[in-house]
N, C-alpha and C positions, 0 to 999 in steps of 0.2 A: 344765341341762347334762347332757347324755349322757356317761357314764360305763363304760369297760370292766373297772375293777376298784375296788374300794374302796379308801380314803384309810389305812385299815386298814395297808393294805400297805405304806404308804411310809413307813421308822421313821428319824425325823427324830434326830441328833445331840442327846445331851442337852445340854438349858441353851441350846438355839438355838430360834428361834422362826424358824416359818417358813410361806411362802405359794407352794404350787407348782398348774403348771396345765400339763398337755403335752397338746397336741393334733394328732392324727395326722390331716392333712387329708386323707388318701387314703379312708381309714375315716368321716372325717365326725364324728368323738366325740373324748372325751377317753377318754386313757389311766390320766391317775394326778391325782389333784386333791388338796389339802391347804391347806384356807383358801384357797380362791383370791379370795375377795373383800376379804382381809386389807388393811388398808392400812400400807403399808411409804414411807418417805420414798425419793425415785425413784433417788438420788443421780444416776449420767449417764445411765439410761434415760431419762431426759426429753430427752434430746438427741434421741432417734426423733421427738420431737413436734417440736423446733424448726427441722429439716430437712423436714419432712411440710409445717409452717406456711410455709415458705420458697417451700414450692415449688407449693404451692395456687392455683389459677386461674391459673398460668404458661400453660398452651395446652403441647401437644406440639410444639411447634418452638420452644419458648424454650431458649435458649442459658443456663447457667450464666455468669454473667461469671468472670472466670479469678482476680478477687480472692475470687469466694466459693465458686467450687469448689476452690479451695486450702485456704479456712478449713474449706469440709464435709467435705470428705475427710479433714482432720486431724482433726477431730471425730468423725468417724465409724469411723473405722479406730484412731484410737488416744488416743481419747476427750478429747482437747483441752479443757481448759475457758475459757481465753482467746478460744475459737472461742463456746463457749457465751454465755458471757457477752455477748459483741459481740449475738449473734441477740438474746439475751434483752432486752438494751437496744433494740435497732432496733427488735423485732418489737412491744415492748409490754409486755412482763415477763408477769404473769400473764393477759393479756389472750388470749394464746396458747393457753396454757388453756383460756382459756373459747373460743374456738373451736374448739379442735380436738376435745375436750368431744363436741358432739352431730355435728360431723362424721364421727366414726366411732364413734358411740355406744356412749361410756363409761358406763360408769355408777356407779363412785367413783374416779375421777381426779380430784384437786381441786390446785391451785395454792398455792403455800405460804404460812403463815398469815402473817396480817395485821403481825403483830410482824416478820417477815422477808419485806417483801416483793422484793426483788434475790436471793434464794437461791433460783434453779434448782433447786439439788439436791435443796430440803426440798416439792417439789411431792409430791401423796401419789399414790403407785401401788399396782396392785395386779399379780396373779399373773393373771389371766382378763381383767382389760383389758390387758395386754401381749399375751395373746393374738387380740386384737382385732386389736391396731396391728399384728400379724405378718399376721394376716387380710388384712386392707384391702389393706398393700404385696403382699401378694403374688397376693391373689386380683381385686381391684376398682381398685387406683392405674392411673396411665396409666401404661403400656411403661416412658417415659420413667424415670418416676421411680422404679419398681419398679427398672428396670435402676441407677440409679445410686443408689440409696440402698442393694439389696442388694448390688449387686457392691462394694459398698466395705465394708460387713460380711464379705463374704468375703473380706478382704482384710486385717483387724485385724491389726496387728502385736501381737510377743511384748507387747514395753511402751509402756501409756501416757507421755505425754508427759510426765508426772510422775513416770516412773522404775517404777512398779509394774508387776509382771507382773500382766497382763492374764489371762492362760492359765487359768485356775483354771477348776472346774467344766467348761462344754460341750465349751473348749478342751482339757483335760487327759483327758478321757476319751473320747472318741470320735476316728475315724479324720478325714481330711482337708475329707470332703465336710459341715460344718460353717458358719455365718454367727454372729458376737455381736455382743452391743450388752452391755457390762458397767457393773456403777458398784460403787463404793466410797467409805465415808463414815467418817472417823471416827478411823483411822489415824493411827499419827505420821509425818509427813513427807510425807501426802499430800496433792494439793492440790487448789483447790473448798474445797467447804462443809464443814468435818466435820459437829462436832456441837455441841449445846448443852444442856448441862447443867442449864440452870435449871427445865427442861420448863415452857414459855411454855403457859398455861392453851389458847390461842386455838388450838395445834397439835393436830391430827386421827393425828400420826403420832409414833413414837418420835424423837426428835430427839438424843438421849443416848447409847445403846447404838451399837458399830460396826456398818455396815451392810454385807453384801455379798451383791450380784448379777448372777446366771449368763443371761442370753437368748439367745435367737436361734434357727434351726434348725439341725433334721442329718439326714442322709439325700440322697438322691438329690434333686432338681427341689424341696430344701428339704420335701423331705416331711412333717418333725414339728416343730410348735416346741412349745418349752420355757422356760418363765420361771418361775423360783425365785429367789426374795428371803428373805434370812435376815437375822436380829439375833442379835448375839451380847454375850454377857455384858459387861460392862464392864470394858473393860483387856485383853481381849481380843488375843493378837497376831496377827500378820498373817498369817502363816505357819499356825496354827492355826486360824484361819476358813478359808482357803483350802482347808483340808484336810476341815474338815467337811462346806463346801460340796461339795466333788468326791465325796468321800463318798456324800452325799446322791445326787451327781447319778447314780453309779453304781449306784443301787437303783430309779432309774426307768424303766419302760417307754415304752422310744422305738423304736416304728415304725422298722425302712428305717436303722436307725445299726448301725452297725458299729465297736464298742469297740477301740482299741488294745491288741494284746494286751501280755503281760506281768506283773510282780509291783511291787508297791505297797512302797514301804520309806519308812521316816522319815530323814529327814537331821537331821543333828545341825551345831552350830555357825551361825555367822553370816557370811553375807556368802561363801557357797560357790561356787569360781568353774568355769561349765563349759564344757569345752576341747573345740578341736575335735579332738583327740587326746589319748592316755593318758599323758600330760606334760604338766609346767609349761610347756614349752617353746609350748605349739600355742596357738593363740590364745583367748582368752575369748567365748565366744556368749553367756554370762550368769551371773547370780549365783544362787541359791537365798533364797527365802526363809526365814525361820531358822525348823526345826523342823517343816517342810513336807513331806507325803508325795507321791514320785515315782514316776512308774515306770519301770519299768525291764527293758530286754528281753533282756540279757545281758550278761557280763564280758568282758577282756581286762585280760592281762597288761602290765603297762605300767611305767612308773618308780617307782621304789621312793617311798612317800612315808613317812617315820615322824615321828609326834608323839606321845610318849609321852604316855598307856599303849598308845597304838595308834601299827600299822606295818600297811601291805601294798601289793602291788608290781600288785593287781586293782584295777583301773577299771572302776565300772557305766555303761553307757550307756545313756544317756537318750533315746528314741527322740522324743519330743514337744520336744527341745532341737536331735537330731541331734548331740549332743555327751557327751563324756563325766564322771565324777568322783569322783576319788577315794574308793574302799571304806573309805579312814579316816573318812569321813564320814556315808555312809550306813549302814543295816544294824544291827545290835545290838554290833559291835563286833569281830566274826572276820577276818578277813584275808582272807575269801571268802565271798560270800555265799549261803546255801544254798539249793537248791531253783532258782538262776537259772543257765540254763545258758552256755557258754563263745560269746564271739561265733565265729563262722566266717569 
């Protein structure tokens, strides 16, 4: 693998374990690599394989029928696992796997152990074969399929269909011109496969620790992808990985992306809700994950909110929400947050 800078350089969150691989296809090389042969349990990136397998020797004028472009689209944009599951029975379960395998030569993607064979999620990926499977759809797929597998990554909604925000990593820190394919494993209340605990001998991959991961590209014409998969400690919350991820993702060199500006704050509490104006009154766009770093591209004065030991009448907004929330939340605790200047 051609490399433009060393591994050196990309200083991974302590206590995370992680496998990253960006590849800037204009350039032809990678940019930043870190384990990328690492094997990571896929959680929904195996979903890229089971829309690729779907659609395999269709011909260029095959029609999607309207029941499974329904299912793919929800799968793909807001990572469905009811959708997955359906594919994964129909198609074969790991049998998928093993074709898709040397059809776009993998070379440690393996299908999940034998003790689990119905768990999609525990199929083992890595960080440089996800970079493969971005290869192929974008460089070698037919029209067809390239157009409708990426245009609907481009199109990912905030939250998956199990309630989690999706956003984290590629989503959180770069501007518009962005596509993902995300998974998470492990979480309480998430749904899919978590985890298991017992680490089943036959498994090639962690199957215990939470899992979260960031793909897809950014840049104009999809110029860079990027696939980083991390494990994080055990018990782990959610809000917390999210943040290390993004982290992460912020320290790597991506080609052609163009970062969101602004300042990074931690939000405090649970279940923070963000409005489409600087009041209770405006409607909810969403919630925060608890303990979660946002950013955030300036203030306004808004309605006074006080919870003692904290009061203030400044609302941050959240440019990656479009919406706003309360400075009692975010920030280290002042009634205006420093250093972010006032919206206009």
């Amino acid at each position: 693998m051609k490399l433009l800078r060393s591994d050196e350089s990309v200083v991974v969150p302590v206590g995370v374990t992680a496998g990253v691989a960006v590849f800037d296809r204009q350039a032809g090389q990678f940019t930043d690599l870190v384990n990328p042969d690492l094997r990571f349990r896929s959680a929904s990136v195996v979903k890229l394989l089971l829309v690729l397998d779907f659609l395999w020797d269709r011909g260029p004028a095959y029609e999607i029928p309207a029941a499974d472009q329904a299912r793919l689209e929800v799968m793909l944009r807001s990572s469905d696992d009811d959708a997955a599951s359906y594919y994964w029975d129909h198609l074969g379960g790991s049998a998928i796997i093993g074709r898709m395998v040397p059809r776009l030569g993998l070379t440690h993607t393996a299908g999940p152990p034998p003790t689990h064979p119905g768990f999609w999620g525990y199929a083992a990926f890595t960080a440089a074969d996800t970079v493969r499977i971005y290869r192929y759809l974008l460089d070698q797929a037919p029209a067809p399929v390239r157009d409708f597998v990426m245009g609907n990554l481009h199109q990912a909604t905030r939250y998956g269909t199990d309630g989690f925000d999706q956003y984290f990593g590629i989503a959180s820190v770069f501007d518009s011109s962005f596509a993902i394919k995300q998974g998470w494993s492990g979480f309480p209340n998430s749904s899919g496969f978590g985890r298991d605990k017992s680490k089943p001998k036959e498994s090639v991959v962690d199957l215990a620790n939470e899992a979260l991961h960031t793909t897809g590209t950014v840049g104009p014409d999809d110029r860079t992808v990027v696939a980083v998969y991390t494990l994080h400690p055990d018990g782990t919350g959610y809000g917390k990985a999210y943040s290390d991820v993004t982290r992460l993702i912020r320290a790597l060199n991506v080609p052609g992306a163009v970062k969101t500006p602004g300042s990074w704050v931690t939000s405090t509490g649970s279940g923070v809700r963000v409005r489409s104006a600087p009041n209770t009154s405006a409607g909810v766009l969403g919630t925060l994950p608890s303990g979660v770093e946002v950013l955030v591209s300036c203030q306004k004065k808004g309605q006074l909110i006080d919870t003692p030991p904290r009061s203030s009448e400044w609302w941050a907004y959240l440019p990656k929400y479009d919406g706003y929330v309360t400075n009692v939340y975010v920030g280290s605790g002042g009634p205006k947050l420093p250093g972010v200047p006032d919206c206009q």
